[in-house]
Legacy VTK file of the C-alpha trace (Angstrom):
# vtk DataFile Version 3.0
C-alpha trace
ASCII
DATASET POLYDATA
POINTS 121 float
3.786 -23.674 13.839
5.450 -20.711 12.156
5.134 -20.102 8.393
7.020 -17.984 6.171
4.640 -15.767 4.663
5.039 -13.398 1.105
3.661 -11.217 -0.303
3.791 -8.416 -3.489
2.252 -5.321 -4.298
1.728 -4.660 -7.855
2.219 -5.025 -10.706
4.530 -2.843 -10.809
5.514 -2.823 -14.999
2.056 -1.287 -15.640
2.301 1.521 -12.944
5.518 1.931 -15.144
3.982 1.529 -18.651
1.145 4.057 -18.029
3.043 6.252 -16.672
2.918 9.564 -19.010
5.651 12.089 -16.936
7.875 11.415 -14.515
5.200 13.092 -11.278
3.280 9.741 -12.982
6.105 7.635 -11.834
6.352 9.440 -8.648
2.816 9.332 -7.983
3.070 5.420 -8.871
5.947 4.762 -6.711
4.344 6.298 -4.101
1.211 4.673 -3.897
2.798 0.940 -4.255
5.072 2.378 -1.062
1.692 3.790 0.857
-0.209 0.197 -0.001
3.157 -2.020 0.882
3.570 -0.257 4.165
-0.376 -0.639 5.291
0.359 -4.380 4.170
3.339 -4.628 6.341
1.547 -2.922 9.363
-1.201 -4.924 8.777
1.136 -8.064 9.180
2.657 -6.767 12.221
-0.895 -6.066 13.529
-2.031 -9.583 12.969
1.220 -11.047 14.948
3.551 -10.991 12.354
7.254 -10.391 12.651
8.625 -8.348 9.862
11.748 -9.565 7.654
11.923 -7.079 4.807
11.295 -4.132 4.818
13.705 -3.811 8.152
12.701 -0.984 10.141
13.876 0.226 13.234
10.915 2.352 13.664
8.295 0.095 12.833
5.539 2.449 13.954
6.898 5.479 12.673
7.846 4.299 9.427
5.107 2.221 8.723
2.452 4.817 9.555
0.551 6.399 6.508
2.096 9.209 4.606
5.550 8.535 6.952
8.431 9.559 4.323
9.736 5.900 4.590
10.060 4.170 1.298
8.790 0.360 1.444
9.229 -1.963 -1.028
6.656 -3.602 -3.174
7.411 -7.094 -1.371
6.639 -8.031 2.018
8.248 -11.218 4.308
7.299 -12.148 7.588
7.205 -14.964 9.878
3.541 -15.621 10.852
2.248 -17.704 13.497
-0.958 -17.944 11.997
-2.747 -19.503 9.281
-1.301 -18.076 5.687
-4.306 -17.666 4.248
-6.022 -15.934 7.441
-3.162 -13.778 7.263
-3.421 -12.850 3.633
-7.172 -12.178 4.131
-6.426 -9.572 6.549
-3.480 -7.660 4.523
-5.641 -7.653 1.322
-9.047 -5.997 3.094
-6.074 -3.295 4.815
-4.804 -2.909 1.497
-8.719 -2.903 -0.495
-9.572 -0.321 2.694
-6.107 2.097 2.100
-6.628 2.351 -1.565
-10.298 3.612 -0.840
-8.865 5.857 1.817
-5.958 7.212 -1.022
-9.462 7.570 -3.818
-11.712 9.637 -1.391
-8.942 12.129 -0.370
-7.853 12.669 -3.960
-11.416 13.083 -5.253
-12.073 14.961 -1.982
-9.258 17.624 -3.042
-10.179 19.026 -6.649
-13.873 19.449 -5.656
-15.446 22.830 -6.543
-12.971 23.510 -9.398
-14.223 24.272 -12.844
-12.584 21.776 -14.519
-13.079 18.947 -12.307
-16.075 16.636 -13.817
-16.704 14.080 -10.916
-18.589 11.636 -13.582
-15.877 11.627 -15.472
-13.227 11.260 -13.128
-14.755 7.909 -12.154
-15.835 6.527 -15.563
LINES 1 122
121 0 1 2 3 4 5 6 7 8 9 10 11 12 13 14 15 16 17 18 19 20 21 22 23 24 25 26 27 28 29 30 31 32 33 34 35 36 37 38 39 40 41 42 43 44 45 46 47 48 49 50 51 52 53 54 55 56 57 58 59 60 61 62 63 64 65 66 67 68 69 70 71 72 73 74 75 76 77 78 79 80 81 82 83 84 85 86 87 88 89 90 91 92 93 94 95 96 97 98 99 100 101 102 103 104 105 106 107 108 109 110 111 112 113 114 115 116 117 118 119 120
């Protein structure tokens, strides 16, 4: 049995609201695009068949960092059980974020003005 399966990356008003300058909103926007095109990798990965985003290039586009813009929505039609399938996307999406943390805290190491403690209070 095929399902249609959904899902969104967000929320997307409070990247908006705490945003402070507009490299904030890039920095959001960017993010939600890195974590929604893990997700949609992740969905292809597990069997899925991708709806939207449409990509020609699925592995090109949907590869970390790529300069392809995904959405903060995924659709697919899945083969497998929904809930299997959402299991999967949200421990790629739990594993990217920790990826995204550790190579920004990795970066400002050994500056003067970078207080690790603080950073992750």
């Amino acid at each position: 049995m095929n399902y249609l399966f959904q899902c969104a990356i967000g929320p997307v008003q409070e990247f908006i609201a705490t945003a402070r300058r507009s490299r904030d909103l890039w920095y959001g926007s960017w993010l939600l695009s890195e974590l929604s095109k893990a997700a949609a990798k992740a969905v292809i990965d597990g069997g899925g068949k991708l709806i939207f985003p449409f990509t020609d290039d699925t592995a090109g586009d949907l590869a970390a960092k790529s300069k392809f813009n995904a959405p903060n929505k995924i659709a697919a039609v899945i083969g497998s059980s929904p809930q299997i399938m959402a299991d999967s996307v949200e421990a790629v999406l739990r594993a990217r974020l920790q990826e995204l943390s550790q190579d920004a805290f990795r970066k400002p190491r050994g500056h003067p003005f970078f207080n690790q403690k603080l950073a992750e209070a």
